[in-house]
PDB file of the backbone (N, CA, C, O) and the ligand in Angstrom, with CONECT records:
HET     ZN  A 101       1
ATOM      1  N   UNK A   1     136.810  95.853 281.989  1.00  0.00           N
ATOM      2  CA  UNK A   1     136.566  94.943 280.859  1.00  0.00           C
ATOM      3  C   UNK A   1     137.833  94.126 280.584  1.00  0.00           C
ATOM      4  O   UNK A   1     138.960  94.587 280.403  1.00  0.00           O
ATOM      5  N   UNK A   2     137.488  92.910 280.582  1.00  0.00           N
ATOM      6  CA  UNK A   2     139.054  91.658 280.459  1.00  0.00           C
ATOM      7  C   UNK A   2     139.415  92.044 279.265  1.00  0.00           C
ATOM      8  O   UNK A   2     138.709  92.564 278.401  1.00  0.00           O
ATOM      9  N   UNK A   3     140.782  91.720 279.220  1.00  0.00           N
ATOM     10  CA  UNK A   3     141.248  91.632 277.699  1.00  0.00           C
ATOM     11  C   UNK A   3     141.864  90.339 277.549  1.00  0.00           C
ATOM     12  O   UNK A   3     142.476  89.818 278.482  1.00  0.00           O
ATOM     13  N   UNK A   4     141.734  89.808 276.449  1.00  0.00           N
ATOM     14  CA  UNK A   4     141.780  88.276 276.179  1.00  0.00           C
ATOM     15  C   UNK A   4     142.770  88.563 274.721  1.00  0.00           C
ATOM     16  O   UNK A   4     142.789  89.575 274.020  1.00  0.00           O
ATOM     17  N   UNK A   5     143.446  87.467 274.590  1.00  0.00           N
ATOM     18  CA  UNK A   5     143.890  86.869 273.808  1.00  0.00           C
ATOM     19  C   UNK A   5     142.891  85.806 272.850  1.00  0.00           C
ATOM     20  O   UNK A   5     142.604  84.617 272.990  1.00  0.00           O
ATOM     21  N   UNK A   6     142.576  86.674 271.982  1.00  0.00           N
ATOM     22  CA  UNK A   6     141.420  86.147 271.541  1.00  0.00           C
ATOM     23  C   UNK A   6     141.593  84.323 270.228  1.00  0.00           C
ATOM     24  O   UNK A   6     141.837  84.158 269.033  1.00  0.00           O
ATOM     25  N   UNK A   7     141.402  83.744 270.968  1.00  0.00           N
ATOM     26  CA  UNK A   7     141.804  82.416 269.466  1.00  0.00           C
ATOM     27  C   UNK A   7     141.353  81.819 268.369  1.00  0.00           C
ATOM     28  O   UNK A   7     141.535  80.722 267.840  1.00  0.00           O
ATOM     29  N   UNK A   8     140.612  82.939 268.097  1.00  0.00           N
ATOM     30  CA  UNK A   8     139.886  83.001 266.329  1.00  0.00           C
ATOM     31  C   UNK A   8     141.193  84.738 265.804  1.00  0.00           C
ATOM     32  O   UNK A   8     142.032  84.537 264.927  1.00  0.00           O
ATOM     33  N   UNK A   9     141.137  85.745 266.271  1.00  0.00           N
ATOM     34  CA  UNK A   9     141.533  86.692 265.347  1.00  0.00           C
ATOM     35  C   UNK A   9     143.101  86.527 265.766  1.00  0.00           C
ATOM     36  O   UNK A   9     143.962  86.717 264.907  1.00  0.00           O
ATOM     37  N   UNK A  10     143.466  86.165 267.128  1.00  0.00           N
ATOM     38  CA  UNK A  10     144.783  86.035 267.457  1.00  0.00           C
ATOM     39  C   UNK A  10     145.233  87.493 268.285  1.00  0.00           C
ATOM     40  O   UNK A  10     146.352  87.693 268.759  1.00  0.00           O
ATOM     41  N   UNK A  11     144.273  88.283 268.324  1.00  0.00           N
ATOM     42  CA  UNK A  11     144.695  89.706 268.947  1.00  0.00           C
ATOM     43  C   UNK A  11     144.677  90.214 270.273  1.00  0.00           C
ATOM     44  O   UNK A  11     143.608  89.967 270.833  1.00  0.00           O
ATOM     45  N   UNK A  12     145.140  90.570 270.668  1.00  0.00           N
ATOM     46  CA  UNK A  12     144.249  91.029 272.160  1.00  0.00           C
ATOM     47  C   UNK A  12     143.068  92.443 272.170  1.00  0.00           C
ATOM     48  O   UNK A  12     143.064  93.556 271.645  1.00  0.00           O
ATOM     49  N   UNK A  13     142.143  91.689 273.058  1.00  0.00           N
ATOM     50  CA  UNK A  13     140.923  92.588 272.518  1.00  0.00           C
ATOM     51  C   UNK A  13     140.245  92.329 273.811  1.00  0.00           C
ATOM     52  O   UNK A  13     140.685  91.467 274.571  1.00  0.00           O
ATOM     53  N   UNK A  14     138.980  93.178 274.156  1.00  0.00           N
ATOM     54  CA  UNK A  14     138.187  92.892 274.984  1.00  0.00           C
ATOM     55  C   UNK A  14     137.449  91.579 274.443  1.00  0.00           C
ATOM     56  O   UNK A  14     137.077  91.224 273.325  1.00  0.00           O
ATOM     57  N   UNK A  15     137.389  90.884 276.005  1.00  0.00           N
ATOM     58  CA  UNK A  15     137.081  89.678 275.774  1.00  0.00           C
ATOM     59  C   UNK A  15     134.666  90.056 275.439  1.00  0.00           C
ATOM     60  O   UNK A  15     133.972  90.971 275.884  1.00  0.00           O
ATOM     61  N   UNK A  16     134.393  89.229 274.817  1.00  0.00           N
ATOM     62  CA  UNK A  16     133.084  88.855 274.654  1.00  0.00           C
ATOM     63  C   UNK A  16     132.352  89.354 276.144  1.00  0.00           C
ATOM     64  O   UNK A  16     133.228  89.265 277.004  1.00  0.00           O
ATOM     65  N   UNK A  17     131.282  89.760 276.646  1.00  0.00           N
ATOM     66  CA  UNK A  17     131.052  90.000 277.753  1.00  0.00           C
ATOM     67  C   UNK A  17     129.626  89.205 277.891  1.00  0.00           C
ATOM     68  O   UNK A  17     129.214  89.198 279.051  1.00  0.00           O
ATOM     69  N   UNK A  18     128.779  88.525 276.931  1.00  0.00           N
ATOM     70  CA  UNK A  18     127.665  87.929 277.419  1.00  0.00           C
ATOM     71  C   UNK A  18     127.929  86.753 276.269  1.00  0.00           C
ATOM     72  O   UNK A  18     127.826  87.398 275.226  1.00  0.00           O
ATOM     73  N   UNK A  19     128.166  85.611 275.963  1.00  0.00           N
ATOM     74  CA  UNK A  19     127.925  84.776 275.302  1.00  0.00           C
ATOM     75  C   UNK A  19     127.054  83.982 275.318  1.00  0.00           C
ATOM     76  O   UNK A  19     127.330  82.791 275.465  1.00  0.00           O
ATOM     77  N   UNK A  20     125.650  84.444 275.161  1.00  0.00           N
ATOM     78  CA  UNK A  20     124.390  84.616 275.437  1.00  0.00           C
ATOM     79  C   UNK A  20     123.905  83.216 274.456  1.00  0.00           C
ATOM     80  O   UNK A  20     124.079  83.113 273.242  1.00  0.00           O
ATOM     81  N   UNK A  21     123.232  82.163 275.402  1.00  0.00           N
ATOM     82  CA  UNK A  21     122.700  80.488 275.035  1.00  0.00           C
ATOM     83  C   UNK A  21     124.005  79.809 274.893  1.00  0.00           C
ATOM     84  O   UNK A  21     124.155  79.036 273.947  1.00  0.00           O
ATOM     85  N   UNK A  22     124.749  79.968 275.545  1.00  0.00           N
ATOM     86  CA  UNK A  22     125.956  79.226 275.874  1.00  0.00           C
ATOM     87  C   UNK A  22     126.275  79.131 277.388  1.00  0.00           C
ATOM     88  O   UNK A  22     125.970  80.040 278.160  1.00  0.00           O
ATOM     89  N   UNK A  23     127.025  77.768 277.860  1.00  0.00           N
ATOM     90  CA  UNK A  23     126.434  77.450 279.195  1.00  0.00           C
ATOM     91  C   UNK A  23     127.758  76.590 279.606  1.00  0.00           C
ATOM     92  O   UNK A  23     128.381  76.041 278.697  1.00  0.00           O
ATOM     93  N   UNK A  24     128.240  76.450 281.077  1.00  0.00           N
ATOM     94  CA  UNK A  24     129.064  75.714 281.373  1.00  0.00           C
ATOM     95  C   UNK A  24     130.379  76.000 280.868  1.00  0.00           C
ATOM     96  O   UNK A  24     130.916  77.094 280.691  1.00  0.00           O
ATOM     97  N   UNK A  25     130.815  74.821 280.662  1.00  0.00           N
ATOM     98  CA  UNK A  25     132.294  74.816 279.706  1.00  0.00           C
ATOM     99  C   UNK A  25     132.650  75.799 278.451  1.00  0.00           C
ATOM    100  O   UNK A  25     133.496  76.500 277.895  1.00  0.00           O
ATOM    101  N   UNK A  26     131.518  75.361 278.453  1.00  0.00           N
ATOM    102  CA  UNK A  26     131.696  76.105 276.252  1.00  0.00           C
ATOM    103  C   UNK A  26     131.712  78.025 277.281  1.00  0.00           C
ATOM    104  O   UNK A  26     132.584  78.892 277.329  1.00  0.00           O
ATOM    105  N   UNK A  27     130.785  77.970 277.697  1.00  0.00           N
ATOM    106  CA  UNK A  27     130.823  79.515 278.035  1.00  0.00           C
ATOM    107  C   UNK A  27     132.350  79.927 278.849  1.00  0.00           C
ATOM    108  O   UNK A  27     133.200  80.727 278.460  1.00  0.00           O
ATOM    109  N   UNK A  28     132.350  79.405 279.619  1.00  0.00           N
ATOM    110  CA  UNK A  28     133.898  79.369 280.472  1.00  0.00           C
ATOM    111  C   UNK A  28     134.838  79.653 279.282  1.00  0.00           C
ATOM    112  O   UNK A  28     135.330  80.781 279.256  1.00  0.00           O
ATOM    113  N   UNK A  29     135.174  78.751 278.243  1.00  0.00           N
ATOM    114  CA  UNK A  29     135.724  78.739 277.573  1.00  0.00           C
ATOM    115  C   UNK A  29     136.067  80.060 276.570  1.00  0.00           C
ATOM    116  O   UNK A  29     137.187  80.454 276.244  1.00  0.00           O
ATOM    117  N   UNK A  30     134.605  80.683 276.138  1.00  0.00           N
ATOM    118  CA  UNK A  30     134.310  81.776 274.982  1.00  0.00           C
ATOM    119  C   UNK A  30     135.052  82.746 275.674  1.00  0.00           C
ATOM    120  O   UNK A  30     135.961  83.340 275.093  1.00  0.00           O
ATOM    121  N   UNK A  31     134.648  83.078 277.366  1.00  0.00           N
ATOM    122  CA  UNK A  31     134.769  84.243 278.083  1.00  0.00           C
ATOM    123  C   UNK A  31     136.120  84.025 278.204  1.00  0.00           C
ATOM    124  O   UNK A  31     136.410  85.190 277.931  1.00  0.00           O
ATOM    125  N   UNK A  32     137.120  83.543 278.373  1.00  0.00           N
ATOM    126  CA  UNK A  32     138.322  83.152 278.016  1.00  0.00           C
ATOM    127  C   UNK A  32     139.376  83.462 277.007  1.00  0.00           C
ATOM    128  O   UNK A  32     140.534  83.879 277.029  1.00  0.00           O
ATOM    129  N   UNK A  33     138.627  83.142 276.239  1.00  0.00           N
ATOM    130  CA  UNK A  33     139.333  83.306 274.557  1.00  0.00           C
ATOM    131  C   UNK A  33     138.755  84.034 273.348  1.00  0.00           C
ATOM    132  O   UNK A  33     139.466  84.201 272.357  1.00  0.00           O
ATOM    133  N   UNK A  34     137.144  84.598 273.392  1.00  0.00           N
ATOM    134  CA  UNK A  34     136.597  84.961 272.551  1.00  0.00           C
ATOM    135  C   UNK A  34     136.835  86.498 272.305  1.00  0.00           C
ATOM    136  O   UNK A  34     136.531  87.047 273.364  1.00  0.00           O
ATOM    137  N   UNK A  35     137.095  87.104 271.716  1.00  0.00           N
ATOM    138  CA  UNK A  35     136.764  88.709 271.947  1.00  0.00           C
ATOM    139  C   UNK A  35     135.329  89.143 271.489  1.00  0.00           C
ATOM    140  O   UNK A  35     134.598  88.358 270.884  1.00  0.00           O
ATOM    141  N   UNK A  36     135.011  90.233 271.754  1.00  0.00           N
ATOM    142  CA  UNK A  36     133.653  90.774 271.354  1.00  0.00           C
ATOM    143  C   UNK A  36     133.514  90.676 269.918  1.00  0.00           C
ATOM    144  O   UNK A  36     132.577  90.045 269.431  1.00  0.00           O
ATOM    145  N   UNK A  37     134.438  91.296 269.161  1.00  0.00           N
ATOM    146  CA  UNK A  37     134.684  91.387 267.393  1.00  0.00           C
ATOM    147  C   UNK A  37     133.596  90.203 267.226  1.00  0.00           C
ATOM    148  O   UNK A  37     132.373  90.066 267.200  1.00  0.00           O
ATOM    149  N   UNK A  38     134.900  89.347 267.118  1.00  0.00           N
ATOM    150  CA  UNK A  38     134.782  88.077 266.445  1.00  0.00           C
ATOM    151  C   UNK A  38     133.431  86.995 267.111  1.00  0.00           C
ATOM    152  O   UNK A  38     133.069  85.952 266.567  1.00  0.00           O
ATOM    153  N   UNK A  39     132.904  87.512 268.271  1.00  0.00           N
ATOM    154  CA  UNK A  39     131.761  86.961 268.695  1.00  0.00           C
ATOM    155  C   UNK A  39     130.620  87.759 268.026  1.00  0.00           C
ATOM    156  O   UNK A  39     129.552  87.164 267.883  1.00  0.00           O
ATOM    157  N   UNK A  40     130.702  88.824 267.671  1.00  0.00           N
ATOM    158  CA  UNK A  40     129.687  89.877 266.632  1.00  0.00           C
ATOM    159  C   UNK A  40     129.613  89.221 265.391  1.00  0.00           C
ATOM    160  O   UNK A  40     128.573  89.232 264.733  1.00  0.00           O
ATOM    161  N   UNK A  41     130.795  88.561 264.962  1.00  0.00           N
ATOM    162  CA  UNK A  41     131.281  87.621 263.901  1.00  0.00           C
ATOM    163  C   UNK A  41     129.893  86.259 263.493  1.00  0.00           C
ATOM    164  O   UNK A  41     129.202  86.042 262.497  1.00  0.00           O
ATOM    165  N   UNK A  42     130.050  85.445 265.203  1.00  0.00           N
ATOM    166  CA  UNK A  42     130.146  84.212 265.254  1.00  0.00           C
ATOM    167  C   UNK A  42     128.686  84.707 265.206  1.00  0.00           C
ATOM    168  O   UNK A  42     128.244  84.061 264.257  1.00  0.00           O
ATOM    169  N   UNK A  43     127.349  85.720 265.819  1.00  0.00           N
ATOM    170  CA  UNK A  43     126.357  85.286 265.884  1.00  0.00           C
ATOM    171  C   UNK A  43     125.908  85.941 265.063  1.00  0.00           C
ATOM    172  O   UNK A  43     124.840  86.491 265.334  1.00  0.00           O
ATOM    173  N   UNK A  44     126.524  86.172 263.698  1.00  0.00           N
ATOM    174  CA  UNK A  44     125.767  86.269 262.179  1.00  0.00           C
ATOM    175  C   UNK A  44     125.746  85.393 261.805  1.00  0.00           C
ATOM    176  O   UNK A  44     124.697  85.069 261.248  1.00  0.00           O
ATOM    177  N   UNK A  45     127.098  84.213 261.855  1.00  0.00           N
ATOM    178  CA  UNK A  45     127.284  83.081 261.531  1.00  0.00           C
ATOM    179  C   UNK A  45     126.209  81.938 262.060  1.00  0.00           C
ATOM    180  O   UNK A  45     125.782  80.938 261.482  1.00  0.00           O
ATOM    181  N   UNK A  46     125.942  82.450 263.339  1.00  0.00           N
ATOM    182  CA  UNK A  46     124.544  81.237 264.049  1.00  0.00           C
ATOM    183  C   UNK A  46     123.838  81.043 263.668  1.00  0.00           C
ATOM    184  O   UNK A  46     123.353  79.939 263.420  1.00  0.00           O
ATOM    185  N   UNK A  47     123.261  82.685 263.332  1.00  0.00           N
ATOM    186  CA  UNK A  47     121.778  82.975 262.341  1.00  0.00           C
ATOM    187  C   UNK A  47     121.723  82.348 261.240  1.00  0.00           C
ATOM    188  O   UNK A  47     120.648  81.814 260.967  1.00  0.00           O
ATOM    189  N   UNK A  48     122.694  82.243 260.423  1.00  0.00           N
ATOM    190  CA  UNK A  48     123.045  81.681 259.523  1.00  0.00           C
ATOM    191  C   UNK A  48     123.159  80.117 259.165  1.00  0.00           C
ATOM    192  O   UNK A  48     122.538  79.656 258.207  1.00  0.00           O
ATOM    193  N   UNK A  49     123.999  79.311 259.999  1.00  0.00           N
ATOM    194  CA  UNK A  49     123.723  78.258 260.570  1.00  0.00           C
ATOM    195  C   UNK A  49     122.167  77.520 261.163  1.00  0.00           C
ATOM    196  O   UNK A  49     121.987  76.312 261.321  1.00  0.00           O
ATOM    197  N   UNK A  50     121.327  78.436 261.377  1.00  0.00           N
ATOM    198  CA  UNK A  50     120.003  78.309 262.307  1.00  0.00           C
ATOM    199  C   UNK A  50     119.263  78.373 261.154  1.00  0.00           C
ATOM    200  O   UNK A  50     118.802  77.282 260.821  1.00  0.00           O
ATOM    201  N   UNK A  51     118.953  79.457 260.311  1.00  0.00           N
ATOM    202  CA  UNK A  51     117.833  79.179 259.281  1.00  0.00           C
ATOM    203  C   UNK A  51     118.623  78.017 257.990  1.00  0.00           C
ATOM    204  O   UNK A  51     117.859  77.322 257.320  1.00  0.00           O
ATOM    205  N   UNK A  52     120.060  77.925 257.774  1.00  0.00           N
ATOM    206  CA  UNK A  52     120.306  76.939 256.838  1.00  0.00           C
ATOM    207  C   UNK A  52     119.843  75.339 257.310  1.00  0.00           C
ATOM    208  O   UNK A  52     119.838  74.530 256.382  1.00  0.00           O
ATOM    209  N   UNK A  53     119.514  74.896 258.463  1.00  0.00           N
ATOM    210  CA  UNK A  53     119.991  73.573 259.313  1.00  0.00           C
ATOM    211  C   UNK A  53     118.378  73.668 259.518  1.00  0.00           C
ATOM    212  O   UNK A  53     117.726  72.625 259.473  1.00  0.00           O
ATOM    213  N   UNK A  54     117.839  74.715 259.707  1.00  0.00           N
ATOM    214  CA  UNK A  54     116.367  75.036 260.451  1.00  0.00           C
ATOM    215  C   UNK A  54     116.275  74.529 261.910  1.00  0.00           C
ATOM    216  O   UNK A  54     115.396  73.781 262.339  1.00  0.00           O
ATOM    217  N   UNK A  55     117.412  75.096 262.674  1.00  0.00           N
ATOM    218  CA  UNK A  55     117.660  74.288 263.834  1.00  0.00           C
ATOM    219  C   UNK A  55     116.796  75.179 264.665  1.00  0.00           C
ATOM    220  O   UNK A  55     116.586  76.377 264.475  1.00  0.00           O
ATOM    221  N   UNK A  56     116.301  74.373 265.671  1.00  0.00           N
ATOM    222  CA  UNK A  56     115.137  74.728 266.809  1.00  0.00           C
ATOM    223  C   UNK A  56     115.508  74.877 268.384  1.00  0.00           C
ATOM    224  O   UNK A  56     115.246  73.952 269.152  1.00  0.00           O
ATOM    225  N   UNK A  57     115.927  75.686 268.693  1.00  0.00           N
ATOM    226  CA  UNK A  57     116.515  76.221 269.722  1.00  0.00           C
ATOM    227  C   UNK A  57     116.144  75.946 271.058  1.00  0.00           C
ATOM    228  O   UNK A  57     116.789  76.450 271.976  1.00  0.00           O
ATOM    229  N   UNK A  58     114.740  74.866 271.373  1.00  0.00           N
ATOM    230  CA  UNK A  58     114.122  73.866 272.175  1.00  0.00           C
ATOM    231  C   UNK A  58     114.347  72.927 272.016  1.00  0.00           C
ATOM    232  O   UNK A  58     113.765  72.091 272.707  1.00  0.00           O
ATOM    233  N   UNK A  59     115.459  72.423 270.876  1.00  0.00           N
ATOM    234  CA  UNK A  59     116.066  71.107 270.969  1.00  0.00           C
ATOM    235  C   UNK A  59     116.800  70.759 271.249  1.00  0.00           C
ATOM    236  O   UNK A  59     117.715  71.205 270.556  1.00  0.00           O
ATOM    237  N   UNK A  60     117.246  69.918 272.167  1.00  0.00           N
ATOM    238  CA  UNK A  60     118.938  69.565 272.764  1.00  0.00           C
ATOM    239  C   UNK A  60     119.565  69.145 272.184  1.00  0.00           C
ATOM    240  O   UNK A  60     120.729  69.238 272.574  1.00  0.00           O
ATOM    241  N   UNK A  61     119.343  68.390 270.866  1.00  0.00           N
ATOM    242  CA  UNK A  61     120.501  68.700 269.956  1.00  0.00           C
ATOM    243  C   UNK A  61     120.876  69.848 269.333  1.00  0.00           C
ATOM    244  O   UNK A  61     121.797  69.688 268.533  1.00  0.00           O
ATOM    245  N   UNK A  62     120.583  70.623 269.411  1.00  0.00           N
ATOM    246  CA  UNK A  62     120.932  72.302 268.980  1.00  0.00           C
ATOM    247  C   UNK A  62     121.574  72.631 269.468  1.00  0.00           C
ATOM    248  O   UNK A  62     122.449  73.258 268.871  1.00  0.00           O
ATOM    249  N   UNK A  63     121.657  72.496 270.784  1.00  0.00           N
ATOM    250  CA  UNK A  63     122.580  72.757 271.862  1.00  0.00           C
ATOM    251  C   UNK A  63     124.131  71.900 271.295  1.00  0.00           C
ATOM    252  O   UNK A  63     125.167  72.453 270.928  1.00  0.00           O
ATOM    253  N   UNK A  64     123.864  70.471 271.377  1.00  0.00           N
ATOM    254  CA  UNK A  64     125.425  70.149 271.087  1.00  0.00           C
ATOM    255  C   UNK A  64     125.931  70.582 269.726  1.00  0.00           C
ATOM    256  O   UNK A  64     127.076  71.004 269.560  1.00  0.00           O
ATOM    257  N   UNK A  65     124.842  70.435 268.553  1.00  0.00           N
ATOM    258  CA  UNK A  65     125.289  70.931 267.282  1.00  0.00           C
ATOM    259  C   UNK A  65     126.258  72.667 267.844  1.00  0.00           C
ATOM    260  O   UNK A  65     127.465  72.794 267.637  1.00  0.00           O
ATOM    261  N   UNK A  66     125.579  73.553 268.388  1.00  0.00           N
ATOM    262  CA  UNK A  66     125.977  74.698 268.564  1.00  0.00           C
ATOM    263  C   UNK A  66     127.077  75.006 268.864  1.00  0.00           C
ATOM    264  O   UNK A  66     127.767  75.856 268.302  1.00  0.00           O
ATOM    265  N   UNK A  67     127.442  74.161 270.045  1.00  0.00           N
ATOM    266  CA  UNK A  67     128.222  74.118 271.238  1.00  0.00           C
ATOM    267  C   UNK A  67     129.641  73.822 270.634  1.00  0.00           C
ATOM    268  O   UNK A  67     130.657  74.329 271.109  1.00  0.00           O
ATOM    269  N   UNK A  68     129.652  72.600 269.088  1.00  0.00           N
ATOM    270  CA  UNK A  68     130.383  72.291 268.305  1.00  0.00           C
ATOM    271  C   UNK A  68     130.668  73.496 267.691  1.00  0.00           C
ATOM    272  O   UNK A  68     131.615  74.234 267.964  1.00  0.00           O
ATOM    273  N   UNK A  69     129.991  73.635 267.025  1.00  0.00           N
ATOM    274  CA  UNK A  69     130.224  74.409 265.817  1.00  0.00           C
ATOM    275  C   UNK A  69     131.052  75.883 266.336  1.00  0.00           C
ATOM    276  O   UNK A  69     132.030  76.340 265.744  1.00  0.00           O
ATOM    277  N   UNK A  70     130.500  76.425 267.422  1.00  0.00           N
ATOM    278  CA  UNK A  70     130.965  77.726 268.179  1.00  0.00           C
ATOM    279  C   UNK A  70     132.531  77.011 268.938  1.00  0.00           C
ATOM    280  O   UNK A  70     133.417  77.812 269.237  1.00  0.00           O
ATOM    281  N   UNK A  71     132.670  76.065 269.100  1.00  0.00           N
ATOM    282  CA  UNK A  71     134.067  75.958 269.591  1.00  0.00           C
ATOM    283  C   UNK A  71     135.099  75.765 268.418  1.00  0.00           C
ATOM    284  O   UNK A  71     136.298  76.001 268.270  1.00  0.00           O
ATOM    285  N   UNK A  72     134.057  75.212 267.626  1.00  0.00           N
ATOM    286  CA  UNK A  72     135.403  75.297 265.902  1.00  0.00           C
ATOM    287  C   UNK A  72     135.789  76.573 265.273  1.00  0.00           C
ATOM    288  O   UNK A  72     136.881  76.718 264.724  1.00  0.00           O
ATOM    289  N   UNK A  73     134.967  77.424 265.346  1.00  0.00           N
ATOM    290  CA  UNK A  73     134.661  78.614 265.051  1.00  0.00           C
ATOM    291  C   UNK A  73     135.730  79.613 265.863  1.00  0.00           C
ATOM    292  O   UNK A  73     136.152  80.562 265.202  1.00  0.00           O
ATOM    293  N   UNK A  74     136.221  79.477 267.291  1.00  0.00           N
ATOM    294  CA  UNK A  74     137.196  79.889 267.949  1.00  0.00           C
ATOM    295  C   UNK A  74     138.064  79.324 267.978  1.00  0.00           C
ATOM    296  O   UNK A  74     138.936  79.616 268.797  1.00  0.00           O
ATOM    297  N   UNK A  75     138.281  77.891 266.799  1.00  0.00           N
ATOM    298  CA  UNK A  75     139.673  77.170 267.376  1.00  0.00           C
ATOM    299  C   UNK A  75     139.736  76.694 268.588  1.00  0.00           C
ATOM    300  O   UNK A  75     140.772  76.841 269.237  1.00  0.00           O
ATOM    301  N   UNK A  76     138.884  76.183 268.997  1.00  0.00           N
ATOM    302  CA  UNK A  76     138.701  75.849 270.504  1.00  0.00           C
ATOM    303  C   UNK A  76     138.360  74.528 270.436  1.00  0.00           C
ATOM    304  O   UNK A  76     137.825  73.956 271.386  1.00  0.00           O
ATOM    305  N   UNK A  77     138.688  73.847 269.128  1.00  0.00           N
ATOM    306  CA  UNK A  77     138.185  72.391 269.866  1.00  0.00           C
ATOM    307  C   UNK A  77     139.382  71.532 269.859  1.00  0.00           C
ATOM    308  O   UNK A  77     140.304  71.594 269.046  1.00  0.00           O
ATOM    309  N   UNK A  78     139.274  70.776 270.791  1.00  0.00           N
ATOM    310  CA  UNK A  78     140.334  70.400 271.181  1.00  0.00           C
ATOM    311  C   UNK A  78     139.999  68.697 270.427  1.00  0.00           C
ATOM    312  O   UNK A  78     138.902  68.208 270.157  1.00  0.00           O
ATOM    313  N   UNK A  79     141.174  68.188 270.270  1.00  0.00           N
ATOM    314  CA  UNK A  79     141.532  66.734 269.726  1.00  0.00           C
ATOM    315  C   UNK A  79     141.213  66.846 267.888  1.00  0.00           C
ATOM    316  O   UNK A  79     141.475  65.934 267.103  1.00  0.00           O
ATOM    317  N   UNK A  80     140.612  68.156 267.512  1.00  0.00           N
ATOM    318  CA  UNK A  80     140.095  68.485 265.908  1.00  0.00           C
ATOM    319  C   UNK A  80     139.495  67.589 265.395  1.00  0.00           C
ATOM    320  O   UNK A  80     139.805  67.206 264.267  1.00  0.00           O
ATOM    321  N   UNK A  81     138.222  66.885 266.278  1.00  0.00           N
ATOM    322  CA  UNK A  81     137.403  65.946 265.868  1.00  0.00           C
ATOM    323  C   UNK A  81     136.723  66.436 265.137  1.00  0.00           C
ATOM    324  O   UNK A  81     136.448  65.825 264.104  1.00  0.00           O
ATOM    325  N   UNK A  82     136.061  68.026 265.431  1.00  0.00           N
ATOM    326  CA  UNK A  82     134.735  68.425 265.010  1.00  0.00           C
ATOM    327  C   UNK A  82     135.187  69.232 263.975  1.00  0.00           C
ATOM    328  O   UNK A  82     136.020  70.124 264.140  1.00  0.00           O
ATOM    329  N   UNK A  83     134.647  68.940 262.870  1.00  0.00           N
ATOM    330  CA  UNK A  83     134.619  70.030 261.678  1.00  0.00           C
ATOM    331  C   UNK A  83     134.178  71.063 261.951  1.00  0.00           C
ATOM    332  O   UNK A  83     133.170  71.502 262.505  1.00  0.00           O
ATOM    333  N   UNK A  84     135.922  71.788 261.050  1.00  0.00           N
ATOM    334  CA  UNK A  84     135.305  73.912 261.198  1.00  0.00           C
ATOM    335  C   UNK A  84     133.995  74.051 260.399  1.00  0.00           C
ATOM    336  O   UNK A  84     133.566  73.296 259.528  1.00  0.00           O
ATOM    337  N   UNK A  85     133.545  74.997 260.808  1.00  0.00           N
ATOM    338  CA  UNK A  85     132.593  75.373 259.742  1.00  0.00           C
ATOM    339  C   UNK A  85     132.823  76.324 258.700  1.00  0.00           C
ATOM    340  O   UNK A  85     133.005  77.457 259.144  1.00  0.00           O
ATOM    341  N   UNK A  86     132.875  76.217 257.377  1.00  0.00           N
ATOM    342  CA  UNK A  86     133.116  77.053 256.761  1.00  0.00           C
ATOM    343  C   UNK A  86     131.783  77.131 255.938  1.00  0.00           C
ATOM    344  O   UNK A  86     131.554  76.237 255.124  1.00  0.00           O
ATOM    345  N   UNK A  87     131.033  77.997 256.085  1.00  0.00           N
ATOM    346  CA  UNK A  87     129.921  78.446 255.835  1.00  0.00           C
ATOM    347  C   UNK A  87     129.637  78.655 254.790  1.00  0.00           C
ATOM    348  O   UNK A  87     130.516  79.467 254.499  1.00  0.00           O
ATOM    349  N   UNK A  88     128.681  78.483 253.395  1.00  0.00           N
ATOM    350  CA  UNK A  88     128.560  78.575 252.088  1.00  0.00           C
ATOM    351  C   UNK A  88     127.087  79.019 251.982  1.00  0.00           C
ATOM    352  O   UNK A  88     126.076  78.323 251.887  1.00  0.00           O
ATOM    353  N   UNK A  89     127.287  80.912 252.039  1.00  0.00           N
ATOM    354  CA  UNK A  89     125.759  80.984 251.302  1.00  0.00           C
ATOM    355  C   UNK A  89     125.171  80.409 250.259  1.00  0.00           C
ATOM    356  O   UNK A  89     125.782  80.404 249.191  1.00  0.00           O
ATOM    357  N   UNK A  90     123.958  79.849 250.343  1.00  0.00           N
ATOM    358  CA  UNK A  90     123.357  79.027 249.289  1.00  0.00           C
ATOM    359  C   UNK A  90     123.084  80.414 248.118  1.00  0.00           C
ATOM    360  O   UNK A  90     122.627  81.513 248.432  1.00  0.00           O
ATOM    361  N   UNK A  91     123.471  80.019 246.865  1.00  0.00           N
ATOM    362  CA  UNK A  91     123.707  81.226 245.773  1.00  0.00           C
ATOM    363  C   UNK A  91     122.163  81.347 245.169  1.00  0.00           C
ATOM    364  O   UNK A  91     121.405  80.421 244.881  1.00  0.00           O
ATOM    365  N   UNK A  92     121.916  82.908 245.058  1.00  0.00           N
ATOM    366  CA  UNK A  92     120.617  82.957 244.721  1.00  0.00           C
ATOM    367  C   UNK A  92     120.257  83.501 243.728  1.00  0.00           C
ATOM    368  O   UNK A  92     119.060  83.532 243.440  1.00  0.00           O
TER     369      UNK A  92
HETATM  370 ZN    ZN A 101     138.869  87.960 267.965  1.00  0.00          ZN2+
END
């Protein structure tokens, strides 16, 4: 199991081992830098993201919305075009 230098918690940790609907680059990337933790983290945060947005997971913009949002989420985007997400449960 890799151990990564992970660039959301900053620790070294086992890296993420399936970054599962992630593809190409962005995946290259997660398996790289993500650790498992903080990817246990990121796909509460999806769910979360997915029923707030009501995003549809057969849509290819879902894909780039995602693809964004999961690289801000690791500090992984490069040039800091894309807004972090800082997530705000709607109060009930
Ligand atoms: Zn981490």
């Amino acid at each position: 199991m890799p151990v990564i230098a992970c660039s959301r918690c900053g620790q070294e940790k086992d890296a993420v081992q399936k970054p599962a609907f992630y593809r190409g680059e962005v995946r290259e990337k997660l398996l790289a830098n993500a650790c498992q933790e903080c990817w246990d983290e990121w796909i509460k945060m999806q769910i979360m993201l997915i029923n707030e947005y009501r995003l549809n997971l057969m849509d290819p913009s879902t894909d780039d919305f995602l693809n964004k949002q999961v690289l801000a989420f690791f500090k992984l985007d490069e040039g800091g075009e894309i807004a972090s997400v800082d997530y705000v449960p709607p109060a009930e």
